[in-house]
C-alpha positions as CSV (number, residue, x, y, z in Angstrom):
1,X,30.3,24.7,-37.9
2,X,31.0,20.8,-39.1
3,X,29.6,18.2,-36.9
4,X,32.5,16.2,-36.4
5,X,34.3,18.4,-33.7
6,X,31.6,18.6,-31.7
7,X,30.5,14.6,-31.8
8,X,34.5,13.9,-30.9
9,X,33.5,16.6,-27.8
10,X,30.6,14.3,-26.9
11,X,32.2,10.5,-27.7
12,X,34.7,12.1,-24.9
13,X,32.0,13.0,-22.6
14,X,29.9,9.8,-23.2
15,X,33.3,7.7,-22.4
16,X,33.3,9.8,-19.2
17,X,30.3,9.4,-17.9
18,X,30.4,5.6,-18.7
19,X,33.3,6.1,-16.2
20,X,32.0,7.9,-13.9
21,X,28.6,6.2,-13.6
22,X,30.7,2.7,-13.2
23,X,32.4,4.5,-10.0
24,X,29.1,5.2,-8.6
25,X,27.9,2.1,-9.5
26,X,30.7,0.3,-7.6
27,X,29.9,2.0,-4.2
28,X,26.4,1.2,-4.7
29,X,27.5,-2.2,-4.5
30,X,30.1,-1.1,-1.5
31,X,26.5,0.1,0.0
32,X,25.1,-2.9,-0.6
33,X,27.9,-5.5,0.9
34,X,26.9,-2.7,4.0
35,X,23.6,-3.2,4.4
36,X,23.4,-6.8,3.9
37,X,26.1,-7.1,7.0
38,X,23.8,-5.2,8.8
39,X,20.5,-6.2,7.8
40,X,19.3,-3.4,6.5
41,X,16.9,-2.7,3.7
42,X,18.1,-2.5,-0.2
43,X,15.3,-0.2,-1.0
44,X,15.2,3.3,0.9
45,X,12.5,5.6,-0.2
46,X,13.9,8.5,1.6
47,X,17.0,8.1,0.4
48,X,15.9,7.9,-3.6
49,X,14.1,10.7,-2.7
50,X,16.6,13.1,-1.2
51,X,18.7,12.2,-4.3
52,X,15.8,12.9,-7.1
53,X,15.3,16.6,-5.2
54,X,19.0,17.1,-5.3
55,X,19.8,16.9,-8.8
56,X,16.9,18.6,-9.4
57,X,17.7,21.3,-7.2
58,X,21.4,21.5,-8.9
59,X,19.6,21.1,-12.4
60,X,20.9,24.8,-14.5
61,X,19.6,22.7,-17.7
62,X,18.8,22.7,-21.0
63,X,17.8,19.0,-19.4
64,X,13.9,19.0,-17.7
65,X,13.8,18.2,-14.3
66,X,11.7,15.1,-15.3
67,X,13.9,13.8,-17.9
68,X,16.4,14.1,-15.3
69,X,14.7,12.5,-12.8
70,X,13.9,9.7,-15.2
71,X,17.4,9.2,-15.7
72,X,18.5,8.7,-12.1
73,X,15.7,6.4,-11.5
74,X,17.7,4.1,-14.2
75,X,20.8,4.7,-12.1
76,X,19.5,3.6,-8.8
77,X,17.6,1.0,-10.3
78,X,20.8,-0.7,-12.1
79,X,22.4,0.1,-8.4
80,X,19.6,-1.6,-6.6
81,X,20.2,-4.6,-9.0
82,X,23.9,-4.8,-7.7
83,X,23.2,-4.2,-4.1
84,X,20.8,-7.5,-4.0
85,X,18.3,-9.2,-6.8
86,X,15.2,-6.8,-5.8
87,X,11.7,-8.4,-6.4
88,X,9.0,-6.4,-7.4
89,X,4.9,-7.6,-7.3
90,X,2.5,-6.0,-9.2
91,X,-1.4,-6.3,-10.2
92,X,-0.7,-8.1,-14.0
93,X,-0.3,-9.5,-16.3
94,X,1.9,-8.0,-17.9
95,X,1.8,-4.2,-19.5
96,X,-1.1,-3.1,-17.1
97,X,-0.8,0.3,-15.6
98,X,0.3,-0.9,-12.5
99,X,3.1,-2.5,-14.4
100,X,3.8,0.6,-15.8
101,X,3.4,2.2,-12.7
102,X,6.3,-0.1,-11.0
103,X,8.3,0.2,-14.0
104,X,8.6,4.3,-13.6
105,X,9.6,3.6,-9.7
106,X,11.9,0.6,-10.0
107,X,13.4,1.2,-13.4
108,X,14.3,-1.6,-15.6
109,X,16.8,-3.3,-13.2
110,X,14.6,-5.1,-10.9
111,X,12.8,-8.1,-10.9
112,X,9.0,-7.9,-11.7
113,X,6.4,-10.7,-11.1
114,X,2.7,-9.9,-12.1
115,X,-0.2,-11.4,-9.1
116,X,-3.8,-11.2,-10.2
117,X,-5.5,-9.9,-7.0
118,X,-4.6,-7.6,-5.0
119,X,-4.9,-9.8,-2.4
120,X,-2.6,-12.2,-4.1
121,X,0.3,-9.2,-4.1
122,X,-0.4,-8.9,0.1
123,X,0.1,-12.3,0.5
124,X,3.4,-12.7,-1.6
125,X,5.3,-9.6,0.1
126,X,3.8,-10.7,3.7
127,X,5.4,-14.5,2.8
128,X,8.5,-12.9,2.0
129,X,7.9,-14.1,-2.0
130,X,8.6,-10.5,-3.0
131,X,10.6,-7.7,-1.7
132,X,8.0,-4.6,-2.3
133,X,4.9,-4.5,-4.5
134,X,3.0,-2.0,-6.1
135,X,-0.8,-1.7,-6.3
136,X,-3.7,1.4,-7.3
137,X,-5.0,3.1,-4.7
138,X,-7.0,5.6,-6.1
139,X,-8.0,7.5,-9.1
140,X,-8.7,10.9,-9.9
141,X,-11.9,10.5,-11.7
142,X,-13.6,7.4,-9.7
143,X,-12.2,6.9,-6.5
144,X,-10.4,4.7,-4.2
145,X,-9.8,1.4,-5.3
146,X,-12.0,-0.4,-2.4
147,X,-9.9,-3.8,-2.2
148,X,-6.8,-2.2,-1.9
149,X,-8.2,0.0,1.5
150,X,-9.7,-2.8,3.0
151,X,-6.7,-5.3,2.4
152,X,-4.5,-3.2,4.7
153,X,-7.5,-4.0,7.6
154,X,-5.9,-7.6,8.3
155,X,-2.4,-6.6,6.9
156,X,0.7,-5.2,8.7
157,X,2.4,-4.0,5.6
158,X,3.8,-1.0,5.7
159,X,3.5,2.1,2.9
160,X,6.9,2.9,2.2
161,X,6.5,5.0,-1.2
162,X,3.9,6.5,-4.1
163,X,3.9,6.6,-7.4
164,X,1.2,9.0,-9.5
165,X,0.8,8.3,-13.2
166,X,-1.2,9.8,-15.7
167,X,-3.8,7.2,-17.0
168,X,-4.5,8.0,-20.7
169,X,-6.8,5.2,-21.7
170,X,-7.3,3.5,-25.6
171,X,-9.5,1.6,-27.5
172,X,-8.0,-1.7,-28.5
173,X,-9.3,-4.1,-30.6
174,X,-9.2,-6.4,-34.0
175,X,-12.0,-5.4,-35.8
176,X,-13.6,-1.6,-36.5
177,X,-15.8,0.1,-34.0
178,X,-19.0,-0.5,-35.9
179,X,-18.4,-4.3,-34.9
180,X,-17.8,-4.2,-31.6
181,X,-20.3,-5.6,-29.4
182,X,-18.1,-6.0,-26.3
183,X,-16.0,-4.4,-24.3
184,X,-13.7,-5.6,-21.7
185,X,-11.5,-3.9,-19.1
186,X,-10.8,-3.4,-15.7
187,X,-14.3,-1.6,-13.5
188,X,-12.2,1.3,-13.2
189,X,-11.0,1.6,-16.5
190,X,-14.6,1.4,-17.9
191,X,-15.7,3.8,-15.4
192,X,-12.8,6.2,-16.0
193,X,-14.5,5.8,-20.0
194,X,-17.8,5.8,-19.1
195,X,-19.1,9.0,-21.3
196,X,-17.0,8.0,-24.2
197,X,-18.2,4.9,-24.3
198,X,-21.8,5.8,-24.0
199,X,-21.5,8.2,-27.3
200,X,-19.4,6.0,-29.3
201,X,-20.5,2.2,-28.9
202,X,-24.1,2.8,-26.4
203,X,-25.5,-0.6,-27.4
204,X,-22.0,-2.6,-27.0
205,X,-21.6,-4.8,-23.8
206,X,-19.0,-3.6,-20.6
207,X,-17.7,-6.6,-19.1
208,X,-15.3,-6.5,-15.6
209,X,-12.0,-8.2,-16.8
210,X,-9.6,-8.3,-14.0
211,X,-6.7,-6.2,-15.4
212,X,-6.7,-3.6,-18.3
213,X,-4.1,-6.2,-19.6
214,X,-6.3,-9.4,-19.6
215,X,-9.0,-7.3,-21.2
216,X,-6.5,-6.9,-24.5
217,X,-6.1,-10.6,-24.2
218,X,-9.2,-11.5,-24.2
219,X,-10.2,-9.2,-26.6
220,X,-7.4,-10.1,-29.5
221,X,-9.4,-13.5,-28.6
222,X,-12.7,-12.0,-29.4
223,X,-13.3,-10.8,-33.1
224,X,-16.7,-8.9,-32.0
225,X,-14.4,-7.4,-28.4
226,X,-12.4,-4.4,-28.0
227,X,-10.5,-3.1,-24.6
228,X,-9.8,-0.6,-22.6
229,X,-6.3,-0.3,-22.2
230,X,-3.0,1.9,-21.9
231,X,-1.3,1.4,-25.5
232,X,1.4,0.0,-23.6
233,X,-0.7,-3.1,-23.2
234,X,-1.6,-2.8,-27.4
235,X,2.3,-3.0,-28.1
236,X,2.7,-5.6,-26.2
237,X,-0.3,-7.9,-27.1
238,X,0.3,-7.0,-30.9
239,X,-3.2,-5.8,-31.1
240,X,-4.4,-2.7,-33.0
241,X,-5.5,1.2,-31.6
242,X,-8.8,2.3,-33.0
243,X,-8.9,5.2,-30.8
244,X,-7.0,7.2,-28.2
245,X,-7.9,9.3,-25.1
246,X,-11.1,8.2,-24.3
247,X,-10.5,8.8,-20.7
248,X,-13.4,11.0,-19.7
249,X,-11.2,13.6,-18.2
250,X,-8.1,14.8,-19.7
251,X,-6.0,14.9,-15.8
252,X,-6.7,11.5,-15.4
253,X,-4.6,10.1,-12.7
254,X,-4.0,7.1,-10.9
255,X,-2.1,7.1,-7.0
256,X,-0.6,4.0,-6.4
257,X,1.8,2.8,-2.7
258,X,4.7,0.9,-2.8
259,X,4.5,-2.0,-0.3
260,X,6.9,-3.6,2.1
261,X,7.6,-5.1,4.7
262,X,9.6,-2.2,6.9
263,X,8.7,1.3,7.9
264,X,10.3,4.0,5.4
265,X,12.8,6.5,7.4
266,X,11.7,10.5,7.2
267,X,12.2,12.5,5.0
268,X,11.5,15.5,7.4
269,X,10.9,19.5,6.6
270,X,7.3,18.9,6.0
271,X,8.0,16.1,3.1
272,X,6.5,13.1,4.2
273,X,2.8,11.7,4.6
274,X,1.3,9.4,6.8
275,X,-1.7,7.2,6.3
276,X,-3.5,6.0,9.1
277,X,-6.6,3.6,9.6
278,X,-9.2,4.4,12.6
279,X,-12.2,2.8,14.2
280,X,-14.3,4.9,16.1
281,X,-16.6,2.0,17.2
282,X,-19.4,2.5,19.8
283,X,-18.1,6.4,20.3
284,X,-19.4,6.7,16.6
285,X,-23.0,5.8,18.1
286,X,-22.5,7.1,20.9
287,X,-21.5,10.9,20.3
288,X,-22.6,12.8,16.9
289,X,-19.5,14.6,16.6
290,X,-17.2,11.6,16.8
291,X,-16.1,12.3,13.5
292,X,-14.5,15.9,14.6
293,X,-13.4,14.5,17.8
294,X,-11.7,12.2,15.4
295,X,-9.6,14.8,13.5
296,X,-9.1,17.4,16.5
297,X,-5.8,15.9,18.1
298,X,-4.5,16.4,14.5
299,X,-5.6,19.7,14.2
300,X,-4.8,21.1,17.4
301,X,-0.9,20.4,16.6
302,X,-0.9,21.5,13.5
303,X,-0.8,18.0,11.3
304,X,-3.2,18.8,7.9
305,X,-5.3,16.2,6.8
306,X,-5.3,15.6,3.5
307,X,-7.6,12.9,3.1
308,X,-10.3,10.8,4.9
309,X,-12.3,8.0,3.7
310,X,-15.1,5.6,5.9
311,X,-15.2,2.0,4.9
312,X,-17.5,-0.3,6.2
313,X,-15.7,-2.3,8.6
314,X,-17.7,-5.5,7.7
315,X,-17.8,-6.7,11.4
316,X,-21.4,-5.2,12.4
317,X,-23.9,-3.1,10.7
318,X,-22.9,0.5,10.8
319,X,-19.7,0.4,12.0
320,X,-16.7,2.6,9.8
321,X,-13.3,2.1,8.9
322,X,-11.8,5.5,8.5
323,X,-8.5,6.0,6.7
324,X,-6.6,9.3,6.5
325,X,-3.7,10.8,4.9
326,X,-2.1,13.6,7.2
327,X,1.2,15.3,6.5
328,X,4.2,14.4,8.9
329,X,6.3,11.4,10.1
330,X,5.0,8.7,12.3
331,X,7.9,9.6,14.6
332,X,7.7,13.0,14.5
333,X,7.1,14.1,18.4
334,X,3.5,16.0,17.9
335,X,2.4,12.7,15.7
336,X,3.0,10.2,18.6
337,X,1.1,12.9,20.9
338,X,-1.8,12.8,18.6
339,X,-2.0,9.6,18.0
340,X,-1.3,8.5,21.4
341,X,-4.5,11.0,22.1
342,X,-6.6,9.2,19.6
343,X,-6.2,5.3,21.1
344,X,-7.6,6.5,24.4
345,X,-11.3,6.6,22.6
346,X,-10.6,5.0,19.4
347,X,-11.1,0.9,19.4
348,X,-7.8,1.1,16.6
349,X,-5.4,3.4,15.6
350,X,-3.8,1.9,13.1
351,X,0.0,3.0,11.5
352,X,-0.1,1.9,7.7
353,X,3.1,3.9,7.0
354,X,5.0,6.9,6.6
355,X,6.3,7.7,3.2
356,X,7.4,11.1,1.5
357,X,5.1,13.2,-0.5
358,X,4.8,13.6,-4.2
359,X,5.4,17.1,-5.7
């Protein structure tokens, strides 16, 4: 069969579709106008995803659910641009993984502006500097990311979205690996490399950089330094890949929240996740199984617990932050009952948002 029939077939489709997604596009903007009257909020995680598990559900390929998906975050990222100029923080500079991270739940659309704490990114979305932001959490191999937890103490920022991304982790540098005497990169990062490091350059120094991306800057500055860094961050810095997938674990992953200002609507059937930050106080001194008295107004309505992690609250010796992920709404009726259960013996119960769950 000769190609040029069928490329006619899909110049005619791709001039339809430029159509169509222009008509969309235009009651976005419609939405918008609405919202703005109103004073309602440009970004609506429950709404983006409702609309990601609908095409997916109406997906009868050849086209992957995820290449889908991808394309529809493009969509409502171009939309979000013409509802209002959307401002997005992030832990930078520039081609981190938390970059990378916003990029794959914004889209290209939006306005991004790299902070270098994570404290920095509270403050700017608390000031009103930025609309949402988007900082690491946790990761699959080593853990919570302990200033992000205990930032949301003081904060009252709400958790309105997640993003997970695969970390696949590279050796950058300007020089060959028998030279390298250095190594910069984010704690995590080195952590999240620790074995392959170890085997591959035991006598080179690890030295804390702030970001994965300021590591590849200071090392392209360093002839003797190499980073560890996504390749994203190598392209970007023009600076050379000597190896690939060192992580330590091939699954590595990397949960980060979406930050903002206002509570996310429900999702409902089950799709949504709330995380919650307790104090027992003197009852954890007091009682030895304060921990499961803790949990049981959860349990005994049915809400699953899918995570729990003590902090040290930093106020007096021994005394425990504990944060938990549990599946439900903050409005949903048996929530409120637990919850209201739990502040008559807990010092703080603490709402850090309700957001929906990742599949």
């Amino acid at each position: 069969m000769e190609l040029g029939p069928i490329r006619e077939k899909i110049d005619a489709l791709d001039r339809r579709l430029v159509e169509l997604l222009n008509e969309r596009l235009a009651l976005a903007a419609e939405i918008g106008r609405v919202k703005r009257n109103a004073g309602g909020q440009i970004y609506v995680a429950e709404r983006e995803d409702a609309v990601l598990r609908k095409v997916s559900a109406q997906n009868s390929g050849p086209i992957r659910n995820e290449a889908l998906r991808a394309i529809y975050r493009e969509i409502m990222s171009a939309a979000i641009a013409l509802e209002k100029p959307l401002v997005v923080a992030y832990l930078g500079p520039e081609a981190s993984n938390t970059h990378a991270a916003a990029l794959r739940k914004f889209g290209a659309s939006v306005e991004y502006r790299p902070m270098a704490t994570v404290s920095d990114i509270f403050t700017a979305v608390e000031k009103g500097d930025t609309d949402h932001a988007v900082i690491p959490i946790e990761n699959s191999t080593e853990g919570s990311v302990r200033e992000a937890l205990d930032s949301f103490v003081e904060s009252d920022l709400k958790i309105v979205s997640q993003i997970y991304l695969e970390i696949s982790h590279a050796l950058i540098s300007t020089g060959p690996l028998e030279r390298i005497e250095r190594v910069y990169s984010k704690d995590q990062a080195l952590a999240q490399c620790r074995h392959w490091l170890q085997r591959n350059l035991p006598h080179a120094r690890l030295i804390d950089a702030p970001s994965t991306s300021r590591a590849v800057q200071l090392a392209k500055e360093d002839p003797g330094a190499a980073a560890v860094a996504g390749e994203l961050a190598a392209e970007h810095y023009g600076v050379p890949v000597i190896a690939r997938n060192i992580q330590d674990k091939a699954d590595n992953t990397t949960r980060f929240f979406v930050l903002g200002r206002r509570p996310s609507g429900a999702v409902g059937n089950g799709k949504d996740v709330t995380s919650l930050l307790v104090s027992l106080g003197d009852e954890a001194a007091s009682h030895s199984g304060a921990l499961l008295r803790m949990l049981m107004p959860l349990a005994e309505r049915g809400i699953n617990l899918s995570k729990v992690e003590s902090r040290p609250s930093k106020k007096r010796p021994w005394d425990y932050f504990f944060f938990l992920d549990v599946t439900g709404h903050h409005d949903d009726p048996r929530m409120r009952e637990a919850l209201s259960e739990l502040r008559k013996f807990c010092p703080m119960v603490k709402w850090l948002g309700s957001y929906p769950a990742v599949d």
